[in-house]
N, C-alpha and C positions, 0 to 999 in steps of 0.2 A: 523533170517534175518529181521522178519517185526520187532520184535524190536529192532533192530541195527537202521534201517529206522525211526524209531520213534523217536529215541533219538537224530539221524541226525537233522531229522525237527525241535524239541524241542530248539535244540541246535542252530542252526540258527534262529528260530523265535526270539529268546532270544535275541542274537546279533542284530536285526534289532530292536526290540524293547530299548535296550540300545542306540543305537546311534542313535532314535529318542529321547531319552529322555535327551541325552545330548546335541542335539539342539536345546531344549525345556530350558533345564536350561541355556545356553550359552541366552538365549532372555533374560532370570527371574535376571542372575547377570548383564548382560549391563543396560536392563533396559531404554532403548534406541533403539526406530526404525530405523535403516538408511538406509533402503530401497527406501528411498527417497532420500537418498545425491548423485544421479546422476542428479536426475532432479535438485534439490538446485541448484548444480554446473552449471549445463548447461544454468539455467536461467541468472542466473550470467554473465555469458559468453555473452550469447545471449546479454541482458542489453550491454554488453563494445563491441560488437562488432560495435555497432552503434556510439560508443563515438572517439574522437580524443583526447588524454592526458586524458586515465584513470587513475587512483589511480597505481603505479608501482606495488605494492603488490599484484594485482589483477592477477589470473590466475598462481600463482607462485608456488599454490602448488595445491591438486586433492580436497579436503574437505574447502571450503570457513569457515567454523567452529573450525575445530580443530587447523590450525594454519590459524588464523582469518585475513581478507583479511582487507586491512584497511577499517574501518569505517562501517562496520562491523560485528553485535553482534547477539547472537547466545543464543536459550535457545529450551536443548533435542535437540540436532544438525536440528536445523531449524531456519532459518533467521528470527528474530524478527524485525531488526534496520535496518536501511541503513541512516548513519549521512555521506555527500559528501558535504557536503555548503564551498564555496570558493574552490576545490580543483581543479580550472580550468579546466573543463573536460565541451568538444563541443560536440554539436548532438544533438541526439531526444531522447527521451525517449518510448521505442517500448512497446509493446501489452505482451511484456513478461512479465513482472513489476505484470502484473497479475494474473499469477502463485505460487510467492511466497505468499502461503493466509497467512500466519503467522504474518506477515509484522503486526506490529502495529505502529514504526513509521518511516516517510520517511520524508529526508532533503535534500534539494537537491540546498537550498536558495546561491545566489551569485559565482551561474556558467557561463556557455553559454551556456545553453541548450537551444533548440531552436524546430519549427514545433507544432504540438498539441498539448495538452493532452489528452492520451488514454483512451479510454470508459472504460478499462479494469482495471481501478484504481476501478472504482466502485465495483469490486466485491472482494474488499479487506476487507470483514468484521472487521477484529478485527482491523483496522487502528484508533487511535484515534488522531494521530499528524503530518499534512501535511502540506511541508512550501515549495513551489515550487517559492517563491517570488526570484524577482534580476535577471531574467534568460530572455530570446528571445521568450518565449513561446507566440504562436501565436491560431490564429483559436477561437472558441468557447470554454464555460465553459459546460463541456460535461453534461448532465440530471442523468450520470449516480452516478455523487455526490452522490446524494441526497439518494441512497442506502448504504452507509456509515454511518449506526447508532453509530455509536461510538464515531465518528468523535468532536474531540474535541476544535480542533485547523484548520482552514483554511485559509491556507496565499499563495493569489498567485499574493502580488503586483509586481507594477513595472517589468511588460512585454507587451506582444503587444497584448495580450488576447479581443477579439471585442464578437459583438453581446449581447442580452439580457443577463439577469438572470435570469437562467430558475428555476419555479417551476413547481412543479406538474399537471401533468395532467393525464385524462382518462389510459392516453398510455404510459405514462413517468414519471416519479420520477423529483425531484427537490430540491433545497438550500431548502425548506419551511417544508423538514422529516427531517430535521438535529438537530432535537428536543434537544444534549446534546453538541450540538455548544457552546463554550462561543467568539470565534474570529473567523469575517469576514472580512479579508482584501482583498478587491478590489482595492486598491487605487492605481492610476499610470498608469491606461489602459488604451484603447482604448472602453471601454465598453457604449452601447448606447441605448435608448429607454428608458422607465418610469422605477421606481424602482416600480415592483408589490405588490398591498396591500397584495397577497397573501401571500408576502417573512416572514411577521410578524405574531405572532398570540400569544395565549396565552402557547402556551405549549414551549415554548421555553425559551431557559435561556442564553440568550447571554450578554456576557457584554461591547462590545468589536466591533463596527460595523466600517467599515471606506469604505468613497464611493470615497473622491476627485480624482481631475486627471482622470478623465473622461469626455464623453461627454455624459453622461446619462440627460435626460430631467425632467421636470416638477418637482415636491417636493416632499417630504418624505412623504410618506404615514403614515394617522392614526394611521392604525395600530400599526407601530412603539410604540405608548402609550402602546398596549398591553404586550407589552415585557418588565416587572417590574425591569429588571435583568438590562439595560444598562445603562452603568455609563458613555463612552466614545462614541461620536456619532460624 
């Protein structure tokens, strides 16, 4: 009897251990996490629920990846891209935008998008390409930029964008860490106060500065010399 019982346990341990180990290999052949493509999705969503004339595509099917929502693009089923410039689409842009970390580049140039921009862009590490330019975008250039190492492109002319440009300080980040910048487009704002010497230095490699269409005061700071890189000013 106890070894009937034995071979019993033997016999099921067995079995439980197989069919962990096939959900061990079912991870090893996808090769692929998608433990995340609810949140993916749902940011998504979140993102259009704020919009008036989204992308039609959007929302049509359950995986924004697998059959790709327009504009778009997808690498290990996580949202790398979001290309949206001209596809007429109103609203804000919400705090969700900041969830997707993967995002390296965001296009969003000759919409209507309109209200802020979210602090919560900043915490999009791996972004190297931002072009928010052509759109209603209003309020402050948020401090929290300037945590955007990557950041290689920054275009947010021609909206209604006001206050300084901020850099860095004690308590806050600023345009002045963006050390692998090569384009600042300001141009076309409502942006006001001195252009800070702090904005320049030498570690920076920008080529590409543009301030007009502002009502920013007094002249280009020195430091501006220090930045060997600018061809276009």
């Amino acid at each position: 009897m106890r070894t009937l019982i034995f071979i019993l346990c033997a016999l099921v341990a067995s079995l439980q251990t197989g069919f962990g180990s096939t959900d061990s290999q079912d991870g090893l052949e996808t090769g692929v996490d998608v433990s995340h493509l609810p949140f993916t999705a749902a940011a998504l969503r979140a993102l259009m629920s704020e919009w008036q004339s989204p992308p039609p595509s959007w929302g049509t099917t359950d995986d924004p990846c697998e059959t790709p929502w327009e504009g778009v693009s997808c690498k290990d089923s996580r949202v790398t891209i979001l290309k949206l410039s001209t596809m007429g689409i109103k609203g804000t842009l919400s705090a969700d935008i900041g969830t997707l970390s993967e995002l390296t580049i965001l296009i969003l140039a000759g919409c209507s998008f309109n209200g802020s921009i979210p602090d919560e862009l900043g915490s999009l590490q791996n972004l190297s390409y931002l072009a928010l330019n052509s759109n209603q975008f209003t309020g402050k250039i948020p401090s929290s930029m300037g945590k955007l190492s990557n950041l290689y492109w920054f275009d947010i002319a021609d909206n209604q964008i006001s206050g300084p440009l901020p850099v860095s300080n004690e308590r806050e980040p600023g345009l002045d860490l963006l050390h692998q910048a090569k384009h600042f487009h300001f141009n076309k704002n409502n942006l006001s106060g001195s252009i800070p010497e702090k904005l320049f230095h030498l570690n920076m490699t920008l080529f590409h500065v543009i301030f007009d269409g502002n009502t920013l005061t007094g002249r280009i700071p020195d430091s501006i010399c220090l930045v060997r890189t600018i061809m276009v000013l």
